[in-house]
C-alpha positions in Angstrom: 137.8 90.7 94.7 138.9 87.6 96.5 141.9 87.9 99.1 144.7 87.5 97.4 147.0 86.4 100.6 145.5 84.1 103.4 146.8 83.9 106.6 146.7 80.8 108.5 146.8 79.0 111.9 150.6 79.8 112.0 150.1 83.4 111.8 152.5 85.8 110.3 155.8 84.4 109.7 158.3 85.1 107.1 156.9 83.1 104.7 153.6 85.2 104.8 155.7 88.5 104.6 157.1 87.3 101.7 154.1 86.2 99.8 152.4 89.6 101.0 155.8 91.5 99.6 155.3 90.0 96.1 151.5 90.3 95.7 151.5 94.1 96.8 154.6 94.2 93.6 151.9 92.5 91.2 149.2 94.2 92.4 149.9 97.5 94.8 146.6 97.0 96.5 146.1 93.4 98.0 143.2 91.9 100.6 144.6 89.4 103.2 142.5 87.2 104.9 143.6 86.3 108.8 142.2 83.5 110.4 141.4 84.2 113.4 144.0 86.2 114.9 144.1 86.9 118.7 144.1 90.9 118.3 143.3 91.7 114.5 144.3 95.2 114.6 147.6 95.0 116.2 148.1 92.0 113.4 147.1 94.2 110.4 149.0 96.7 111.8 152.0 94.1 111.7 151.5 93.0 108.0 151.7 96.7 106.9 154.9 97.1 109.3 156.6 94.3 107.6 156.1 94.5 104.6 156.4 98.6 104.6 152.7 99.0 103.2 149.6 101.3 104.6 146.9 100.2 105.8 144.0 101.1 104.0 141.5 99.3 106.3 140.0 96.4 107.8 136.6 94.8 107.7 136.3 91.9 109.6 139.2 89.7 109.6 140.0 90.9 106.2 143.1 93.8 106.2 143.6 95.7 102.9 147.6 97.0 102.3 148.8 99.5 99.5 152.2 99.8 98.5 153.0 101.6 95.0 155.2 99.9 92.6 158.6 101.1 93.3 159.6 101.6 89.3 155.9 101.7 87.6 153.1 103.0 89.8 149.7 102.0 88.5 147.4 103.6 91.2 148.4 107.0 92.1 147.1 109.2 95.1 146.6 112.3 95.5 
């Protein structure tokens, strides 16, 4: 599964947020590439914040989010 959001030199901006919000409404569990960031934790850790996901991991400079559908769930946890 490719990354479905990429995340460029300019970092997160609101621009970002918003593509993240609507791919995590198509898809509740989304890969987002960073490029580079300066301290990737503390930036995955800001995706999730603002867009009100969880962070399910991160492997490399790759940070997986999961945010259920608010009317239609597909994936469902336990």
């Amino acid at each position: 599964m490719k990354p479905v959001v990429l995340v460029g030199q300019g970092g997160l901006s609101d621009s970002v947020l918003q593509a993240i919000d609507a791919a995590l409404l198509a898809h509740e569990l989304i890969k987002v590439q960073m490029r580079q960031p300066e301290d990737k934790h503390a930036s995955a850790q800001a995706l999730a914040d603002g867009t009100g996901a969880a962070l399910c991991g991160l492997v490399g400079h790759v940070v997986i989010l999961y945010r259920p559908h608010p009317e239609a769930p597909r994936i469902v946890l336990d």
